[in-house]
PDB file of N, H, CA, C and O in Angstrom:
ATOM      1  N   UNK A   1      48.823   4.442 429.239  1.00  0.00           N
ATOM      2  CA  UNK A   1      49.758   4.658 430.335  1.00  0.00           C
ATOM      3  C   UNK A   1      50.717   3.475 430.380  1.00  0.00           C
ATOM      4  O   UNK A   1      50.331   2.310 430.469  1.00  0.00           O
ATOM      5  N   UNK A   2      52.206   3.915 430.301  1.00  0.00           N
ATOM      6  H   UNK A   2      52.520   4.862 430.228  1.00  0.00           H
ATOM      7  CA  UNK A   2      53.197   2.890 430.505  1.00  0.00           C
ATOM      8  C   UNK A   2      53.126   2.180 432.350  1.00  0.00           C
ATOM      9  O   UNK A   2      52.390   2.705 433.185  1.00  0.00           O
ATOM     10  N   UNK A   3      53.841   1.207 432.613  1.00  0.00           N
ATOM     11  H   UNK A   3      54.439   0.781 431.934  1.00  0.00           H
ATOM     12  CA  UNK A   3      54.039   0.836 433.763  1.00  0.00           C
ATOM     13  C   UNK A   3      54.815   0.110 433.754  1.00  0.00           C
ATOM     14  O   UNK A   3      54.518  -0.955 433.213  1.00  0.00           O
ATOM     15  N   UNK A   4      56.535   0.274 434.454  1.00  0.00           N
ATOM     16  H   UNK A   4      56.777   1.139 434.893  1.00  0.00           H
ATOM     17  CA  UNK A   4      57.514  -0.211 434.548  1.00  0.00           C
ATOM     18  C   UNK A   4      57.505   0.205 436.561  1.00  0.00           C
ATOM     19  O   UNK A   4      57.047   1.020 437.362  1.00  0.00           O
ATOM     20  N   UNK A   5      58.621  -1.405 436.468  1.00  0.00           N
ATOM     21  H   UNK A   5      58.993  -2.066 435.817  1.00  0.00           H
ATOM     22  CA  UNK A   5      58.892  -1.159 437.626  1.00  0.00           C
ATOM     23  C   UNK A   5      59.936  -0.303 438.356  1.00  0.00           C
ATOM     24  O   UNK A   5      60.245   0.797 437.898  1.00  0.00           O
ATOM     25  N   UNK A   6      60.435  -0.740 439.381  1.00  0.00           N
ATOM     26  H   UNK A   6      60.183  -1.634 439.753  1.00  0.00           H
ATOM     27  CA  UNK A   6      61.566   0.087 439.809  1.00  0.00           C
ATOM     28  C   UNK A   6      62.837   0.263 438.971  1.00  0.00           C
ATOM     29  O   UNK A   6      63.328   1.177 438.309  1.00  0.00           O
ATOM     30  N   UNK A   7      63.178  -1.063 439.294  1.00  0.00           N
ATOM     31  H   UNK A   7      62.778  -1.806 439.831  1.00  0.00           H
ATOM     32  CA  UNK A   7      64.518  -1.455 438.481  1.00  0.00           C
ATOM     33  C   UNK A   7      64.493  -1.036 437.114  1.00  0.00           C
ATOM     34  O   UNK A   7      65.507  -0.499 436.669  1.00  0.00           O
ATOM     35  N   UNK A   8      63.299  -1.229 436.231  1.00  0.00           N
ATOM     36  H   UNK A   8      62.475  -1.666 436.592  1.00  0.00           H
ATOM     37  CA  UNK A   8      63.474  -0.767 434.648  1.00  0.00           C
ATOM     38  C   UNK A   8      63.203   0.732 434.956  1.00  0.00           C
ATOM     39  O   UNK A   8      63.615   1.479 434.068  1.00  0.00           O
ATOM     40  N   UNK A   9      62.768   1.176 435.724  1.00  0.00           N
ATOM     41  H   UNK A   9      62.433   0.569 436.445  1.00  0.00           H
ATOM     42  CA  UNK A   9      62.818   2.773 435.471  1.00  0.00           C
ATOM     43  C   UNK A   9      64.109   3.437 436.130  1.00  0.00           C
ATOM     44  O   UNK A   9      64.300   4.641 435.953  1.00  0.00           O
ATOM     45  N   UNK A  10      64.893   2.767 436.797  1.00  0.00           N
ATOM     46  H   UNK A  10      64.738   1.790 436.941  1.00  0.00           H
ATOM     47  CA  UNK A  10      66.102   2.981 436.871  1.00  0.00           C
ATOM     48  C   UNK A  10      66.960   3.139 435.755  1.00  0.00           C
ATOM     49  O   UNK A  10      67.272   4.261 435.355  1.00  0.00           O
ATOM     50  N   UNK A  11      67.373   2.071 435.212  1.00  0.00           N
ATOM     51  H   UNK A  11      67.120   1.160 435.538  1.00  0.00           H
ATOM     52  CA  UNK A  11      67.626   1.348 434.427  1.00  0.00           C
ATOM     53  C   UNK A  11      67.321   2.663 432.681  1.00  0.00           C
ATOM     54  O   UNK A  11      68.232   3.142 432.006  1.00  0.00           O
ATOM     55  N   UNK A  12      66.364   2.796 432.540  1.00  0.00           N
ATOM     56  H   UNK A  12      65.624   2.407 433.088  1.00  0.00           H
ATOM     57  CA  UNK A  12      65.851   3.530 431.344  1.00  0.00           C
ATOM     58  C   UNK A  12      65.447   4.904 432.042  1.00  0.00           C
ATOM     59  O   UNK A  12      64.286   4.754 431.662  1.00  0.00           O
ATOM     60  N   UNK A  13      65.395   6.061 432.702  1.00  0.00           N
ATOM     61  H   UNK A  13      66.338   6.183 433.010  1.00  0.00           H
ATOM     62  CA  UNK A  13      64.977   7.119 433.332  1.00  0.00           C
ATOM     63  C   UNK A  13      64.753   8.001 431.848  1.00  0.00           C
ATOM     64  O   UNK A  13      63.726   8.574 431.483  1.00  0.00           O
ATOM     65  N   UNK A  14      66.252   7.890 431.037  1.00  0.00           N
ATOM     66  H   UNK A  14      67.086   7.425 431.334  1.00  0.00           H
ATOM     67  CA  UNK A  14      66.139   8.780 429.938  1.00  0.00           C
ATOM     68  C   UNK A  14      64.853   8.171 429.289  1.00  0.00           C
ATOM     69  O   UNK A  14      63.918   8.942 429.508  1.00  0.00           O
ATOM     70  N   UNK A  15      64.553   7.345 428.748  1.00  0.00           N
ATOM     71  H   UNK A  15      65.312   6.719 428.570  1.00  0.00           H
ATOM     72  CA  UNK A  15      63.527   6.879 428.144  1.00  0.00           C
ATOM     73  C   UNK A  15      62.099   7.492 428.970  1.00  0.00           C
ATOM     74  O   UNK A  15      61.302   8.230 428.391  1.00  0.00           O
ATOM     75  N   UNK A  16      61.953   7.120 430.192  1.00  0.00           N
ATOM     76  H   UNK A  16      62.600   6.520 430.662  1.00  0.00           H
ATOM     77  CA  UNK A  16      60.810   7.159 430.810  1.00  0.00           C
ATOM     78  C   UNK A  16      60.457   8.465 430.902  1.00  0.00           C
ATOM     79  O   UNK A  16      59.262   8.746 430.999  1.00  0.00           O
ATOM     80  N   UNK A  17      61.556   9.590 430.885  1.00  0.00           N
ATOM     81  H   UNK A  17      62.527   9.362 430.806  1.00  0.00           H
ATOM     82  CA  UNK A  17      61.168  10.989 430.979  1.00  0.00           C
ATOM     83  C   UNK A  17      60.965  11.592 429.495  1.00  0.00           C
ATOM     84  O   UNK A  17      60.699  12.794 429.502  1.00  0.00           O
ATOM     85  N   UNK A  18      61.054  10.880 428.007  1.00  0.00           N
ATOM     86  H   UNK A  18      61.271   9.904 428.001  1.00  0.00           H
ATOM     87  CA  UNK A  18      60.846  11.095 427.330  1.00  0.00           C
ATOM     88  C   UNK A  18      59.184  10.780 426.722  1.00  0.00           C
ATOM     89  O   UNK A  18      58.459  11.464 426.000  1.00  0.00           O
ATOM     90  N   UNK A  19      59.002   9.603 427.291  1.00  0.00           N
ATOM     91  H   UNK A  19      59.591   9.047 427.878  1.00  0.00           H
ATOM     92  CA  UNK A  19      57.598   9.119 427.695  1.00  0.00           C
ATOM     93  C   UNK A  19      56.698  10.247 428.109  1.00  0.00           C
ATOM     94  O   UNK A  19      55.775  10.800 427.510  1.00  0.00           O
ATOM     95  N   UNK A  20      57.227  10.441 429.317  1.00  0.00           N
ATOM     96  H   UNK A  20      57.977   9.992 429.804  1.00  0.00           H
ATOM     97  CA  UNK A  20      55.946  11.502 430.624  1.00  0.00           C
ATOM     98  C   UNK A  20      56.006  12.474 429.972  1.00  0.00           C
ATOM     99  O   UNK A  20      55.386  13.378 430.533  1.00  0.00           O
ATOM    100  N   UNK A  21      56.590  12.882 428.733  1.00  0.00           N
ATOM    101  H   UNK A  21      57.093  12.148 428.277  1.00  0.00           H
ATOM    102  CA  UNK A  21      55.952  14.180 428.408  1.00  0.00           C
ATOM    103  C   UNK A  21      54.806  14.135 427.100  1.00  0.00           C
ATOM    104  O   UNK A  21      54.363  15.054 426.411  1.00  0.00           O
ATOM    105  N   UNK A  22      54.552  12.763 427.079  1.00  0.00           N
ATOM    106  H   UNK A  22      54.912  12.017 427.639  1.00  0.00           H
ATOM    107  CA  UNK A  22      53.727  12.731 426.036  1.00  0.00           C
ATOM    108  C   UNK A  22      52.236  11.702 426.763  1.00  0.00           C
ATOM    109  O   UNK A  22      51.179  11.609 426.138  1.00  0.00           O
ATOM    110  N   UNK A  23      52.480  10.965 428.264  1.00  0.00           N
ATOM    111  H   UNK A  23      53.339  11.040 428.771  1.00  0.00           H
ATOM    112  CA  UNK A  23      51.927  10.147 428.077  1.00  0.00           C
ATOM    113  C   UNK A  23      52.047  10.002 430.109  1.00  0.00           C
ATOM    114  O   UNK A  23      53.150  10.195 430.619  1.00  0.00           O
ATOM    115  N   UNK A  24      51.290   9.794 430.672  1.00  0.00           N
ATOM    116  H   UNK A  24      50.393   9.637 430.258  1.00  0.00           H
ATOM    117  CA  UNK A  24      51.289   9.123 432.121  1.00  0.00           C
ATOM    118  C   UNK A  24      52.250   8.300 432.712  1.00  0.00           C
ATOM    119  O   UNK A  24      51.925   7.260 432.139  1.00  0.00           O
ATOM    120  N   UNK A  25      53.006   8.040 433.285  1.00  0.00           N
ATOM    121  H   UNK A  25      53.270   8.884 433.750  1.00  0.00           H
ATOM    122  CA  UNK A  25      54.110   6.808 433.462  1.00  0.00           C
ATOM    123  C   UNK A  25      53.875   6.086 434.358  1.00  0.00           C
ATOM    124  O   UNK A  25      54.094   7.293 434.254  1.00  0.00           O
ATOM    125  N   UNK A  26      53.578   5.158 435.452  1.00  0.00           N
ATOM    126  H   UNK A  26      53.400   4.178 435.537  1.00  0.00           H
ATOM    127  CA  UNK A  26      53.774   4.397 436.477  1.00  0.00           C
ATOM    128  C   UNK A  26      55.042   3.729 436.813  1.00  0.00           C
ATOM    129  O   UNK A  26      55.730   2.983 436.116  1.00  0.00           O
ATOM    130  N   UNK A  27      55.260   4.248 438.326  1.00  0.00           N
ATOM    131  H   UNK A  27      54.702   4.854 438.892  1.00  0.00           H
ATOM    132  CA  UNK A  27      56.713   2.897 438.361  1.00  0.00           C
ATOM    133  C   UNK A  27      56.287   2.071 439.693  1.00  0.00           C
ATOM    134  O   UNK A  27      56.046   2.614 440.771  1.00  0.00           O
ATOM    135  N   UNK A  28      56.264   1.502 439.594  1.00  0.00           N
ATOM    136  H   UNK A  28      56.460   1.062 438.718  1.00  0.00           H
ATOM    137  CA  UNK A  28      55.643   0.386 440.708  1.00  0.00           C
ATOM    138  C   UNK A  28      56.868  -0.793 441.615  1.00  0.00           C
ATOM    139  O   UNK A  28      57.530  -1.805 441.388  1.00  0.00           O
ATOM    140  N   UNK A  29      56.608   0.081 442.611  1.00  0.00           N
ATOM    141  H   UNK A  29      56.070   0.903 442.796  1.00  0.00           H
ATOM    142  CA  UNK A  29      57.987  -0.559 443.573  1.00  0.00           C
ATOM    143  C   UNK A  29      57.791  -2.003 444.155  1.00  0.00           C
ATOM    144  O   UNK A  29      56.597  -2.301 444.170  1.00  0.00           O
ATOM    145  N   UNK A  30      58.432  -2.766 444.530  1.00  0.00           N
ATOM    146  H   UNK A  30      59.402  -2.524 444.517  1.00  0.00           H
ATOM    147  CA  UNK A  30      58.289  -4.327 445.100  1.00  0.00           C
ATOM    148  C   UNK A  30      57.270  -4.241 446.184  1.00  0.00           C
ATOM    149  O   UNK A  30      56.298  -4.988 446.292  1.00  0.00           O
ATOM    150  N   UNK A  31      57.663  -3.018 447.168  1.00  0.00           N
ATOM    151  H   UNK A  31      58.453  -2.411 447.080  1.00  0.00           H
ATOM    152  CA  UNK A  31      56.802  -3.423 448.069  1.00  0.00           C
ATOM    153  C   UNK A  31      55.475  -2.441 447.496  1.00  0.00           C
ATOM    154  O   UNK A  31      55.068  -1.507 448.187  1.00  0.00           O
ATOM    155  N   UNK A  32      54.991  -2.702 446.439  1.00  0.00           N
ATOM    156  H   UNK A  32      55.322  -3.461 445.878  1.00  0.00           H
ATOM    157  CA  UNK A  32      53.844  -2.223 446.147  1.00  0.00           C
ATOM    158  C   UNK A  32      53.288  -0.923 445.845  1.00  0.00           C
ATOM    159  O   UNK A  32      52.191  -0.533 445.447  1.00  0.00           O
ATOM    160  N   UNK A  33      54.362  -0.383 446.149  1.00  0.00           N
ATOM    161  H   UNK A  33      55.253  -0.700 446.472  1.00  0.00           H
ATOM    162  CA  UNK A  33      53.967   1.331 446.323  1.00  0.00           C
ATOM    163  C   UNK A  33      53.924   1.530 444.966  1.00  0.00           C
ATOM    164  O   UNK A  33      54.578   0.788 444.234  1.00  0.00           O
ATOM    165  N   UNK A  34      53.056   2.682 444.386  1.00  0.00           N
ATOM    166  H   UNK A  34      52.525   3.285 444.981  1.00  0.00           H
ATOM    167  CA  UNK A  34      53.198   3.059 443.448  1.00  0.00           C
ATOM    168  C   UNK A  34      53.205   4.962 442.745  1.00  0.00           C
ATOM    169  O   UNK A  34      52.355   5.792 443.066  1.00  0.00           O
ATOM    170  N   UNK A  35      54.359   5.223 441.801  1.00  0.00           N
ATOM    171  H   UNK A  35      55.050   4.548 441.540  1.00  0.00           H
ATOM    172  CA  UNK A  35      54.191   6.770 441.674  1.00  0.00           C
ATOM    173  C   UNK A  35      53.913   6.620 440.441  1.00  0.00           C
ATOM    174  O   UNK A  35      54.000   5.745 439.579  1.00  0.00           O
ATOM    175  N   UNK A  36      53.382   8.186 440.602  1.00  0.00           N
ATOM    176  H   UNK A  36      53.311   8.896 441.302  1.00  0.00           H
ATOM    177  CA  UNK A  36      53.327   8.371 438.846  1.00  0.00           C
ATOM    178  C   UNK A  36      53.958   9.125 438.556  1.00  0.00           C
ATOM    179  O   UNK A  36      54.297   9.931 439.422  1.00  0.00           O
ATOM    180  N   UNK A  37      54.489   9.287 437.109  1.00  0.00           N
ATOM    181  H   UNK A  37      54.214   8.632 436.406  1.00  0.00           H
ATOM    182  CA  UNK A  37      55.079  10.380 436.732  1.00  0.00           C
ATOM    183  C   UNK A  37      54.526  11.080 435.393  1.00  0.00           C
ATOM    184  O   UNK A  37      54.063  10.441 434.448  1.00  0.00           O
ATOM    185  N   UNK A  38      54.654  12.668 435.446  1.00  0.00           N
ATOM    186  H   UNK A  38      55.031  13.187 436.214  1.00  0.00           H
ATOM    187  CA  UNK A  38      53.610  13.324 434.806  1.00  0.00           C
ATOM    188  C   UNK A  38      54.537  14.227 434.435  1.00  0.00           C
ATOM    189  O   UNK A  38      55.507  14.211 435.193  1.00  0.00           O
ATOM    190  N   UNK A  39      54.659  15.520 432.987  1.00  0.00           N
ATOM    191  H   UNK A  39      53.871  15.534 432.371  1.00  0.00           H
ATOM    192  CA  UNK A  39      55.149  16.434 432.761  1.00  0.00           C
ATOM    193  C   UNK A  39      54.382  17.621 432.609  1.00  0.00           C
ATOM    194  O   UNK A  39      53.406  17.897 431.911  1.00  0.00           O
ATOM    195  N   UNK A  40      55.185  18.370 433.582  1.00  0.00           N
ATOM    196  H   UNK A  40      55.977  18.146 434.149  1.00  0.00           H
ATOM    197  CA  UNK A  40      54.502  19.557 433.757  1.00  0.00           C
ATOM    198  C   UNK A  40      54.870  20.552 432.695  1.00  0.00           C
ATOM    199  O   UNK A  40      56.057  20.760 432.441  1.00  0.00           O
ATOM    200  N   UNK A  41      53.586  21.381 431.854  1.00  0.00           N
ATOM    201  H   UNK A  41      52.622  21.212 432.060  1.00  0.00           H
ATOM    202  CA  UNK A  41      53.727  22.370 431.141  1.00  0.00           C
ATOM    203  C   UNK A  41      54.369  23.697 431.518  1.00  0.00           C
ATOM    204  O   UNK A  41      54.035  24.304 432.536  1.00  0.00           O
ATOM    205  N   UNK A  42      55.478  24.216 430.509  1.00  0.00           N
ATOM    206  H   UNK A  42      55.749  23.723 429.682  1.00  0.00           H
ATOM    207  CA  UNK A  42      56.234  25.275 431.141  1.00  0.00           C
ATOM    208  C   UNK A  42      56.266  26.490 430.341  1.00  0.00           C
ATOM    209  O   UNK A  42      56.610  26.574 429.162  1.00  0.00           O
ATOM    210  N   UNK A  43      55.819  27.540 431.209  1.00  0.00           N
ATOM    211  H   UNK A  43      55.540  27.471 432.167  1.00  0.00           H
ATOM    212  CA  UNK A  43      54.989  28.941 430.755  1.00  0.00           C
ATOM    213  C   UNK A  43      56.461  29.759 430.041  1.00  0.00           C
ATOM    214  O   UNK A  43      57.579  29.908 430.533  1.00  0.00           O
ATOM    215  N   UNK A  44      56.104  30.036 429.172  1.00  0.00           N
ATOM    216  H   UNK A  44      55.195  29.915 428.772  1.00  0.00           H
ATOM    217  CA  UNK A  44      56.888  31.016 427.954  1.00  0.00           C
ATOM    218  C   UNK A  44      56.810  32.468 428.793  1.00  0.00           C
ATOM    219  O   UNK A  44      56.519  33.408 428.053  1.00  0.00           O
ATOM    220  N   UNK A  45      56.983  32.768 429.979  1.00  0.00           N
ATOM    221  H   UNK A  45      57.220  32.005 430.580  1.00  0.00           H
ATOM    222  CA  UNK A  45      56.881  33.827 430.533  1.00  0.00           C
ATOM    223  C   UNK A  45      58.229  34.556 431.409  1.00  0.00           C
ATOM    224  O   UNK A  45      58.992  34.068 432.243  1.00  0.00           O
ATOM    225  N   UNK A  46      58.147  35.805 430.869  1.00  0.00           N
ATOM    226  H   UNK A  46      57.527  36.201 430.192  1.00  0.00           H
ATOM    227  CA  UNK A  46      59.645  36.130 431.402  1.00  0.00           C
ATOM    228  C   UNK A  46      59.307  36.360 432.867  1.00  0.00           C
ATOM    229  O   UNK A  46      58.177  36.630 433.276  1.00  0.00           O
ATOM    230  N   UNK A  47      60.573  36.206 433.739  1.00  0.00           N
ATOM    231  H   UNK A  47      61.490  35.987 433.408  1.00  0.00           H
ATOM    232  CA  UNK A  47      59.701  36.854 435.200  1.00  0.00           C
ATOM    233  C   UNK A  47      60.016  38.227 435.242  1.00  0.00           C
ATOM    234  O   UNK A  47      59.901  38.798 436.327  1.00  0.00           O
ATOM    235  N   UNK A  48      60.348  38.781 434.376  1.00  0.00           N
ATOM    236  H   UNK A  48      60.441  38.317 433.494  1.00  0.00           H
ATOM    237  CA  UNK A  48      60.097  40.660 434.154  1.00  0.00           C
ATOM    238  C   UNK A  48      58.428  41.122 433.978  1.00  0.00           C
ATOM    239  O   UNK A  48      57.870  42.218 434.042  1.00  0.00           O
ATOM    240  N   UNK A  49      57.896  39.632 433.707  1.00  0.00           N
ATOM    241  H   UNK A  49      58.348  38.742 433.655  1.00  0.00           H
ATOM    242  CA  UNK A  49      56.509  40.088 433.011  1.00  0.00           C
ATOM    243  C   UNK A  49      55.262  40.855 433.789  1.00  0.00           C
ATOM    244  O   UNK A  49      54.159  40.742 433.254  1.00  0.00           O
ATOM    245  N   UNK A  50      55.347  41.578 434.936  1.00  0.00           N
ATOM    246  H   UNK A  50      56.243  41.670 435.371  1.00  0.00           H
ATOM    247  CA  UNK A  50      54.653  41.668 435.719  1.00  0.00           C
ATOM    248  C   UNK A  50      53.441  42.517 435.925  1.00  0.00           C
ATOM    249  O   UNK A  50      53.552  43.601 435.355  1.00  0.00           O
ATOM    250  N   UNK A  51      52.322  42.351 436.567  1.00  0.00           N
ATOM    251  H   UNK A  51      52.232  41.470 437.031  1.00  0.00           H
ATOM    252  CA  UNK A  51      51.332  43.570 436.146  1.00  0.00           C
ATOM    253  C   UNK A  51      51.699  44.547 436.624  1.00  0.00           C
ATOM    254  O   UNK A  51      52.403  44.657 437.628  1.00  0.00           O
ATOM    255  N   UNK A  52      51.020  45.840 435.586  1.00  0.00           N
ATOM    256  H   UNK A  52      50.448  45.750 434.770  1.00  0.00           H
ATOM    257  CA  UNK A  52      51.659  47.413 436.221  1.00  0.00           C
ATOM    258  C   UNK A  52      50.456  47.439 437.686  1.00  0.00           C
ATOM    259  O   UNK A  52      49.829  46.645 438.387  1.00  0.00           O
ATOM    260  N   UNK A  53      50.651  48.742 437.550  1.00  0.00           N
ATOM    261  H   UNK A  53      51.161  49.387 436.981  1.00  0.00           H
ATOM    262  CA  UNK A  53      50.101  49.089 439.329  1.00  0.00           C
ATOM    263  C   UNK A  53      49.897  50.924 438.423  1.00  0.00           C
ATOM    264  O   UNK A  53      50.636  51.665 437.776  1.00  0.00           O
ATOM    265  N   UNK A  54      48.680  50.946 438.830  1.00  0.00           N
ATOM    266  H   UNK A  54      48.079  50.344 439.356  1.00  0.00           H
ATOM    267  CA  UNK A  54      48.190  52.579 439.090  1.00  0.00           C
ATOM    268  C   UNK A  54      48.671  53.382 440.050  1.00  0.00           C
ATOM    269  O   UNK A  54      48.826  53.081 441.234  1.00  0.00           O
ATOM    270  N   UNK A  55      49.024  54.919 439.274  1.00  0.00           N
ATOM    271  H   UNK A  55      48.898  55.164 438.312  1.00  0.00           H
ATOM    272  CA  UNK A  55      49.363  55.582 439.867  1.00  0.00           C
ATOM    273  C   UNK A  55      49.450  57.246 439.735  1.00  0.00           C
ATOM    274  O   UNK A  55      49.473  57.820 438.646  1.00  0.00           O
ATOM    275  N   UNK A  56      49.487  57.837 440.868  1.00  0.00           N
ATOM    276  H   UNK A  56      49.468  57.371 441.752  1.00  0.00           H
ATOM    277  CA  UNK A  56      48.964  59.482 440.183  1.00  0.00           C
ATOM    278  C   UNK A  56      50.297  60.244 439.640  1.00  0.00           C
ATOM    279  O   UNK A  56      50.191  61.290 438.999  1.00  0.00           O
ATOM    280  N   UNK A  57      51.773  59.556 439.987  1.00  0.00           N
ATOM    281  H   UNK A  57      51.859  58.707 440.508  1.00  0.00           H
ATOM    282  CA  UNK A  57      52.808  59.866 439.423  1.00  0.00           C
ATOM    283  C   UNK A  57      52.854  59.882 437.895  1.00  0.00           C
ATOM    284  O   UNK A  57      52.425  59.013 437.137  1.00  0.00           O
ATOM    285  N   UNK A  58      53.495  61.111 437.568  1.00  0.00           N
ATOM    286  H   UNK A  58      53.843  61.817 438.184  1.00  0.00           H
ATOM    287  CA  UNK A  58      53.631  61.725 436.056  1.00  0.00           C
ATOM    288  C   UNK A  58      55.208  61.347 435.870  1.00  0.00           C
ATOM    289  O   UNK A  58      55.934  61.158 436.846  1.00  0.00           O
ATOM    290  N   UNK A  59      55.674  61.254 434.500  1.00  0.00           N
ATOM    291  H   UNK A  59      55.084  61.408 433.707  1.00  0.00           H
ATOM    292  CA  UNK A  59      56.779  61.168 434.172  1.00  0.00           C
ATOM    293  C   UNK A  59      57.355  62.008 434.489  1.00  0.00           C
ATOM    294  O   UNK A  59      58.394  61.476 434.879  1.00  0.00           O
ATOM    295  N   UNK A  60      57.467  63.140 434.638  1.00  0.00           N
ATOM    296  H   UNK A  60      56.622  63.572 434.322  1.00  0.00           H
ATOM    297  CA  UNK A  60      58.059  64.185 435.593  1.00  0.00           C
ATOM    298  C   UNK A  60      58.356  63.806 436.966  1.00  0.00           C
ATOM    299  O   UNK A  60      59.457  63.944 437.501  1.00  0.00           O
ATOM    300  N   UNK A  61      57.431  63.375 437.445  1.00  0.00           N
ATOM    301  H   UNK A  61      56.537  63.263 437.011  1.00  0.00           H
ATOM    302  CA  UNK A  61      57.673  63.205 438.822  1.00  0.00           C
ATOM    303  C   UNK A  61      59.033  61.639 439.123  1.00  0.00           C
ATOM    304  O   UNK A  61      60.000  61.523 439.876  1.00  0.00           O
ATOM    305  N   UNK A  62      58.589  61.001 438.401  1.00  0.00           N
ATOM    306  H   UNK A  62      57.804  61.095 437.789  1.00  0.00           H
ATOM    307  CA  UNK A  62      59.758  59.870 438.223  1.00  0.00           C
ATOM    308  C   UNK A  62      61.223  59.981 437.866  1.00  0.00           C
ATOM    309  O   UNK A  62      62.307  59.448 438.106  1.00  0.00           O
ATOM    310  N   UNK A  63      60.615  61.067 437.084  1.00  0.00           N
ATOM    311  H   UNK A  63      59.735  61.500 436.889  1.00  0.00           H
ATOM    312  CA  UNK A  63      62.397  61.857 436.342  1.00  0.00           C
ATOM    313  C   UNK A  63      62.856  62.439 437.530  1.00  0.00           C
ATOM    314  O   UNK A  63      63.863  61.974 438.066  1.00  0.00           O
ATOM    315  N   UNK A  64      62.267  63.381 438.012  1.00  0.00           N
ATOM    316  H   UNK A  64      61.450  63.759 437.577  1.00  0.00           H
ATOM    317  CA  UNK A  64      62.556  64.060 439.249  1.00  0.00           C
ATOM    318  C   UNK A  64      63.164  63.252 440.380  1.00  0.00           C
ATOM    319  O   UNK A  64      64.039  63.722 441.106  1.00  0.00           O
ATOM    320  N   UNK A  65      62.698  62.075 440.506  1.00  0.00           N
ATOM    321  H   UNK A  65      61.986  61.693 439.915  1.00  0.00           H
ATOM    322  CA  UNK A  65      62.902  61.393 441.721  1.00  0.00           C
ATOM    323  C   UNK A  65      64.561  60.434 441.538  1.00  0.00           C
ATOM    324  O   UNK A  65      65.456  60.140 442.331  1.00  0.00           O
ATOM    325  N   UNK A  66      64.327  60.199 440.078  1.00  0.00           N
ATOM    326  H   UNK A  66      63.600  60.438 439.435  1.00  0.00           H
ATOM    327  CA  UNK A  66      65.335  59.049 439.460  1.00  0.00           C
ATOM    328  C   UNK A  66      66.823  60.409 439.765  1.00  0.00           C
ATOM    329  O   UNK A  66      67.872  60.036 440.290  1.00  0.00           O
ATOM    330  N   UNK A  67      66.632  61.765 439.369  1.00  0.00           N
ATOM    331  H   UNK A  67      65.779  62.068 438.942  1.00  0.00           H
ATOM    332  CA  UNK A  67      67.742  63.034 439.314  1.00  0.00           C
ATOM    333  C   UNK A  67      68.304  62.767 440.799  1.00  0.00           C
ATOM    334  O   UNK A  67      69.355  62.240 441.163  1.00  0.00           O
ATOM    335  N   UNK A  68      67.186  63.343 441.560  1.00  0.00           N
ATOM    336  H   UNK A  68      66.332  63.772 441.264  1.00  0.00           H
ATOM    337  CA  UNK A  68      67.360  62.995 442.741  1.00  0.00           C
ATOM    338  C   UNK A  68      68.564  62.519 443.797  1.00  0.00           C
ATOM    339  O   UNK A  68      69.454  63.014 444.489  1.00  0.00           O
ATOM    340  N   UNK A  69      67.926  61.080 443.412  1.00  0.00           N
ATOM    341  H   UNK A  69      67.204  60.678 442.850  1.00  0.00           H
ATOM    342  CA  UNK A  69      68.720  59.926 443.929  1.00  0.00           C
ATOM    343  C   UNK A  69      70.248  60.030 442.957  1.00  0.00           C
ATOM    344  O   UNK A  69      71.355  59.910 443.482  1.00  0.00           O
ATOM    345  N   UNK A  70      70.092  60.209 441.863  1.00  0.00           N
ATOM    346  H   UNK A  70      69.193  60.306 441.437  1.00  0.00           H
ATOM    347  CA  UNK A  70      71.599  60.341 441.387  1.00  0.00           C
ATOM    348  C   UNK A  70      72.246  61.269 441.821  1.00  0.00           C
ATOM    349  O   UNK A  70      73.417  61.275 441.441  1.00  0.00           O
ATOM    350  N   UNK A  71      71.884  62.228 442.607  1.00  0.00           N
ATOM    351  H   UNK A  71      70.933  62.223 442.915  1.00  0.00           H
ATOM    352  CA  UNK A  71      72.787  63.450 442.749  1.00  0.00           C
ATOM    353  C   UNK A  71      73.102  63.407 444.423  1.00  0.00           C
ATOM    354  O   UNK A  71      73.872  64.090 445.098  1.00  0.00           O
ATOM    355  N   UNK A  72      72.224  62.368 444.777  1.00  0.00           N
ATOM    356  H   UNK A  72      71.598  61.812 444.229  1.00  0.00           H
ATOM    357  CA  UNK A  72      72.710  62.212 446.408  1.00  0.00           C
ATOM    358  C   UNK A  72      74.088  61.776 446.565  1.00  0.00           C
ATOM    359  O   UNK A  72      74.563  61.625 447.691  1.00  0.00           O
TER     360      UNK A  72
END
């Protein structure tokens, strides 16, 4: 785990976020406080991806409904 302070993680951010994705970061402020910084893994998932849902509707009945509405 790296640990830079305020000012150098100012200072270098590009660096430090190239870091946190391989490795823990600390930045440690004067008055003591301290964060970490961490990279979060990001899901290859479309948001179309969604679970289906059961149902007693037939493709007919969907066709029917989709006619429907177009002809209103």
């Amino acid at each position: 785990m790296k640990v830079f302070t305020y000012s150098e993680a100012r200072q270098n951010l590009s660096k430090l976020l190239l870091l946190a994705q391989d490795e823990e970061v600390e930045i440690r402020r004067k008055d003591g406080a301290i964060f970490s910084l961490v990279s979060k893994t990001q899901e290859n998932k479309s948001p179309f991806d969604v679970p289906g849902i059961k149902t007693k509707a037939t493709m007919q009945d969907i066709l029917n409904a989709v006619q429907k509405l177009r002809s209103s």
